[in-house]
DRENVEXRO-10785 format. One record per residue: x, y, z of N, C-alpha, C in turn; residue number from 1. Coordinates in steps of 0.02 Angstrom, whole numbers, plus 50000, padded with zeros to 5 digits. Last residue first. Layout:
BEGIN
ATOM    n.x    n.y    n.z   ca.x   ca.y   ca.z    c.x    c.y    c.z  num
ATOM      X      Y      Z      X      Y      Z      X      Y      Z  NUM
...
// end
This chain:
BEGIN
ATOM    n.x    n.y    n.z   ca.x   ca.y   ca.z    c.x    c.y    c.z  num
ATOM  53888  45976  56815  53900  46000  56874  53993  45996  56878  132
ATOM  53760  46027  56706  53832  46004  56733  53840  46031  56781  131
ATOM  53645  46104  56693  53626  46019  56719  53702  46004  56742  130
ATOM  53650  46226  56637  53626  46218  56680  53633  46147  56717  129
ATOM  53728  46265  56511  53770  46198  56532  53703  46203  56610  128
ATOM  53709  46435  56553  53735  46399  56518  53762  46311  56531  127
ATOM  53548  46517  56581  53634  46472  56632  53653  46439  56569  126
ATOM  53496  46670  56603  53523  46610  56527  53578  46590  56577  125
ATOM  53354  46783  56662  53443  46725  56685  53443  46678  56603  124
ATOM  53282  46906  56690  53304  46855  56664  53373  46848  56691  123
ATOM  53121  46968  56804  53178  46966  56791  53212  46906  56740  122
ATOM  52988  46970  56813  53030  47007  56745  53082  47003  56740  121
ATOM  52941  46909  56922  52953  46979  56938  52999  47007  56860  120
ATOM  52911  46795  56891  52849  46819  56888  52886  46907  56882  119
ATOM  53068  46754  56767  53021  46737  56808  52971  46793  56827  118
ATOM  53116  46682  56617  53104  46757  56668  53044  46739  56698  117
ATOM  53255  46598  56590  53193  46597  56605  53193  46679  56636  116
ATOM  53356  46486  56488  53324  46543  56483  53258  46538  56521  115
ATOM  53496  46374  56466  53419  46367  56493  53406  46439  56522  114
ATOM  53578  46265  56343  53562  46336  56401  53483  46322  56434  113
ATOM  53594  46158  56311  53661  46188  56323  53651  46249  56350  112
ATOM  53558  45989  56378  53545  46058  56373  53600  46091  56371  111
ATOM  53596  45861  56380  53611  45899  56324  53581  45963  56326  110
ATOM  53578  45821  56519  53658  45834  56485  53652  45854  56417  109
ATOM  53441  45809  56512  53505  45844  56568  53558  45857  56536  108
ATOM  53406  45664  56465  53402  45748  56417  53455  45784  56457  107
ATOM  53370  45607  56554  53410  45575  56538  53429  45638  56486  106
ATOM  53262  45665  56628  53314  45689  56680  53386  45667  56620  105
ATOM  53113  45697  56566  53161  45649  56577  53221  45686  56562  104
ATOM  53057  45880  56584  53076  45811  56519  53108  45773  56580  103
ATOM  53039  45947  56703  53004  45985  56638  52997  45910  56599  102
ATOM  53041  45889  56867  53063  45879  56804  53025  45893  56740  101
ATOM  52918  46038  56873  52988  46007  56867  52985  45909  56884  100
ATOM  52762  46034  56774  52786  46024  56842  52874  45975  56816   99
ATOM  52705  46043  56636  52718  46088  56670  52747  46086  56768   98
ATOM  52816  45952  56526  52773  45940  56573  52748  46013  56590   97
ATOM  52822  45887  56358  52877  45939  56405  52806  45949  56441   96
ATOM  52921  45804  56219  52842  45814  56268  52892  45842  56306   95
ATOM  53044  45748  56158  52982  45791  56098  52913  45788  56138   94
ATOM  53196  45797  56203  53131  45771  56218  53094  45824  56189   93
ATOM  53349  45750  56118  53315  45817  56152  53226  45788  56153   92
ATOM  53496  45724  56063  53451  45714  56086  53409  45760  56130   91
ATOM  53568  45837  55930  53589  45807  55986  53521  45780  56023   90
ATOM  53546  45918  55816  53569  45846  55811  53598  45807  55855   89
ATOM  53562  46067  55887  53528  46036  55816  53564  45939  55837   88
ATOM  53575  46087  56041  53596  46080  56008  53565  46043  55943   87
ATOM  53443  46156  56142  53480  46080  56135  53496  46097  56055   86
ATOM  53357  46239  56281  53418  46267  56217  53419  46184  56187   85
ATOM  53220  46286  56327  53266  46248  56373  53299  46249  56298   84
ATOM  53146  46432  56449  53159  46394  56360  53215  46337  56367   83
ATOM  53002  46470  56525  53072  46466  56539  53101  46411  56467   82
ATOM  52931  46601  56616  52933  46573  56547  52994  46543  56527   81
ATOM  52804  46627  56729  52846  46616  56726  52845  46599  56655   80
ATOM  52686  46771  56787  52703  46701  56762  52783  46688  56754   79
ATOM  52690  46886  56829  52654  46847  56880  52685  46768  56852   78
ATOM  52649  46955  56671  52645  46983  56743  52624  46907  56782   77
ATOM  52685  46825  56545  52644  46873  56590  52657  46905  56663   76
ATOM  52758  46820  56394  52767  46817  56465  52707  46860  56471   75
ATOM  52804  46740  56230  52770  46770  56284  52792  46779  56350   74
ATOM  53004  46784  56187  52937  46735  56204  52862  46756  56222   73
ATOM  53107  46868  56171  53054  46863  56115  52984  46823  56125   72
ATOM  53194  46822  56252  53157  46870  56268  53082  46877  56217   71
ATOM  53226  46725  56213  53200  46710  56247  53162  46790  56267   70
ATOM  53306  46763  56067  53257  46741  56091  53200  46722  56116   69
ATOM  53398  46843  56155  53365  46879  56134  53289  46836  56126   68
ATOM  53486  46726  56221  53436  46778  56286  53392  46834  56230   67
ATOM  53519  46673  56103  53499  46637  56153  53445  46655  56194   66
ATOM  53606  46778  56070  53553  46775  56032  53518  46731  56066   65
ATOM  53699  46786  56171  53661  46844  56156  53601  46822  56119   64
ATOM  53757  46673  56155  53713  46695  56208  53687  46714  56217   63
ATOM  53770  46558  56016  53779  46643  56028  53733  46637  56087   62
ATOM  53782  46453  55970  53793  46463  56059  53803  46515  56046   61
ATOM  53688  46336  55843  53753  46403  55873  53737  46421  55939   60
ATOM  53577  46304  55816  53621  46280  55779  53682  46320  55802   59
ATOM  53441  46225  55905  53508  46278  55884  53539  46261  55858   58
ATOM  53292  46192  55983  53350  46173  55949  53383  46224  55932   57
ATOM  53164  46197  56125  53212  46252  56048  53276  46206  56057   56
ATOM  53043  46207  56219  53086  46135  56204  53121  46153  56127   55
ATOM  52972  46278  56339  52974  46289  56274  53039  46239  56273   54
ATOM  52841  46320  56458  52890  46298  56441  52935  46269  56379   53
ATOM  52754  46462  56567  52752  46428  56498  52825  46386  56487   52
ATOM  52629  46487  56675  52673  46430  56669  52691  46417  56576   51
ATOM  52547  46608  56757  52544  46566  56672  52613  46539  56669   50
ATOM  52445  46654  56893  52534  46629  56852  52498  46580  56810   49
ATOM  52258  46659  56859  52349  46670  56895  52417  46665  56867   48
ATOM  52193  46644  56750  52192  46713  56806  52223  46721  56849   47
ATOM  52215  46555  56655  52225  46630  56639  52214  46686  56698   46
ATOM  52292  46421  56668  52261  46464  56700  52279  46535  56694   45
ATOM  52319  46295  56591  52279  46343  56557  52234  46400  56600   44
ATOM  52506  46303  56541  52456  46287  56578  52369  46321  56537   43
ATOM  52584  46261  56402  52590  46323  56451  52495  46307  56488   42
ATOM  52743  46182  56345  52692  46184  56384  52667  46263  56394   41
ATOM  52805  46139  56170  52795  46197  56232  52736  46168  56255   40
ATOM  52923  46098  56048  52863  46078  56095  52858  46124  56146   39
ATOM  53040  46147  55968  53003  46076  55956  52940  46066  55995   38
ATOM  53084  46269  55863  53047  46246  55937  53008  46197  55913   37
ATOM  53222  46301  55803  53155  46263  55782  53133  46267  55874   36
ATOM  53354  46439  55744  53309  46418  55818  53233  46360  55758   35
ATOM  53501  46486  55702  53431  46457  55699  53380  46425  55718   34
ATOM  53568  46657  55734  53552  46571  55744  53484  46558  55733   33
ATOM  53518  46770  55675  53540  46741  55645  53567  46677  55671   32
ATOM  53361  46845  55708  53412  46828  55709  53455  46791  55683   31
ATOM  53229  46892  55637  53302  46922  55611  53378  46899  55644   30
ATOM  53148  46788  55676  53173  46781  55607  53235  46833  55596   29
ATOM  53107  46860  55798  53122  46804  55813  53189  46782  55742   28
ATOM  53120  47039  55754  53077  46962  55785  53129  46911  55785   27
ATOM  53119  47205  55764  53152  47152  55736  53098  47095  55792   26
ATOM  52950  47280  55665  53005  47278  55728  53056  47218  55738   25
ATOM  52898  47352  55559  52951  47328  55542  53012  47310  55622   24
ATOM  52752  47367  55590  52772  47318  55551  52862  47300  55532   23
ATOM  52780  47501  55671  52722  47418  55692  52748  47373  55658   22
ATOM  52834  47584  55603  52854  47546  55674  52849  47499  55688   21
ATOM  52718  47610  55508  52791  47570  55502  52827  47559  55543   20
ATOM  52623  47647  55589  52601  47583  55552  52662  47540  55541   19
ATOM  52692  47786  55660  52684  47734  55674  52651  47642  55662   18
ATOM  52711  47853  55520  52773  47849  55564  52737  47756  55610   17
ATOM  52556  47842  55500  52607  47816  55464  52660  47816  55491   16
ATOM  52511  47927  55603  52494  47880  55587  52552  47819  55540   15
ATOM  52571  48070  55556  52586  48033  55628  52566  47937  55637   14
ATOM  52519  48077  55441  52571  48055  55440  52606  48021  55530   13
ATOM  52388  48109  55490  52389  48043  55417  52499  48033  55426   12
ATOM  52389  48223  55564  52366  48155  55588  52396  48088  55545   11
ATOM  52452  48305  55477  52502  48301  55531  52456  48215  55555   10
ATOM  52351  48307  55385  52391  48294  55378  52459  48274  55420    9
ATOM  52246  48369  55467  52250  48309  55435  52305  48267  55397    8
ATOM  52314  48473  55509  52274  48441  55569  52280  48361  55531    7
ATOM  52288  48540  55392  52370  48525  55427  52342  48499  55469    6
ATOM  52158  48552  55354  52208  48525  55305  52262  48511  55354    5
ATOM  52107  48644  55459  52089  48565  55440  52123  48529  55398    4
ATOM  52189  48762  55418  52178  48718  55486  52184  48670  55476    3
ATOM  52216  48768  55257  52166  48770  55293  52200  48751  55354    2
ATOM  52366  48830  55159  52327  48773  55182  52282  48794  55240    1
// end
């Protein structure tokens, strides 16, 4: 084989290693609780903190899958992104603000988690956040 032949070939396959990377990374769908998101805020200032807030049903209290998720969300350098959990068939508000109180306070008790990463990347999942 030529130079130009293995050059091209090492390219066409380096390429390919990475197309299928691209397309087969796990998401949202490979987990196995079942997540609906009912409603999200997220402000509309793109040149400071981006405020996003997300209103997800469940059908299961895996934690793990909870904080996977949430990881799965957007986020920006600087912003905040915070998911609020509610059990499939338990009451749960269908509008969500961008200034705390997120929903009516009367919701509180059916959150069963609450996922956020704040500006510095860091995450938390409180479980039961509203009981005291």
């Amino acid at each position: 084989m030529k130079p130009k032949q293995i050059i091209l070939a090492i390219t066409v396959l380096i390429l390919g290693v990475m197309l299928w990377n691209a397309f087969n990374q796990k998401g949202v769908n490979d987990l196995e609780t079942q997540f609906e998101q009912i409603t999200f805020y997220r402000n509309e200032n793109n040149t400071g903190p981006v405020k996003r807030v997300y209103i997800v049903t469940i059908n299961d209290t895996v934690w793990s899958e909870l904080e996977a998720y949430g990881n799965f969300q957007p986020h920006n350098k600087l912003g905040t992104t915070e998911v609020f959990f509610f059990l499939e068939g338990s009451p749960f508000p269908t509008k969500v603000s961008g200034t705390k109180p997120y929903f009516p306070e009367s919701f509180n008790d059916d959150v069963v988690a609450r996922y956020e990463k704040n500006p510095s990347g860091l995450v938390s999942l409180k479980k039961y956040p509203f009981k005291h």
